[in-house]
Residue, then its C-alpha position, 0 to 999 in steps of 0.5 A: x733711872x728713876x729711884x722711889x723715896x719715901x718718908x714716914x710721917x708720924x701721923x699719915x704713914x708712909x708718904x711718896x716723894x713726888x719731887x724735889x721742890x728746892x734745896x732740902x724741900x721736898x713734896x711727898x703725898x700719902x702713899x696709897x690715897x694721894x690726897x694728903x699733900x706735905x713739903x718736907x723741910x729738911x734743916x739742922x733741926x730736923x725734918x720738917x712736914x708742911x701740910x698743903x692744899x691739893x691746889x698747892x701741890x699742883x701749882x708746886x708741881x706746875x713750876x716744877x715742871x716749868x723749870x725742868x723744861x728751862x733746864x733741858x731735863x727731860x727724862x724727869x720732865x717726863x716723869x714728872x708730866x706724867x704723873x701729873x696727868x695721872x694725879x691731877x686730870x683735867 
């Protein structure tokens, strides 16, 4: 079972999650163009928006990807291929 979260950013609006990163950081992207791309930071101060590259995004979901394949998580390993084909054909 898949649950959509999502984040409102102060400037961009509303931003989708695609995935957990590590602890407490999370890559979101704008949610209608999915060409902005932020690691949200989650700490006692607050939350926290880091823009990145769209090459960043890829490498972030690139590893991602490899560590859920490691740890046998294969539902969200598929999500996960998927929206990566999807997002960044090629």
């Amino acid at each position: 079972m898949t649950s959509e979260n999502y984040l409102n950013h102060p400037t961009f609006g509303l931003l989708y999650r695609i995935c957990i990163v590590e602890e407490n950081q999370e890559l979101f992207t704008t949610l209608y163009a999915q060409r902005v791309f932020f690691l949200v930071s989650n700490s006692a101060n607050g939350i926290s928006f880091q823009p990145v590259t769209r090459a960043d995004a890829r490498l972030t979901i690139d590893t991602r990807i490899r560590l859920l394949r490691r740890n046998g998580q294969v539902l969200e390993y598929q999500q996960l291929q998927a929206m990566m084909q999807q997002n960044f054909p090629g």
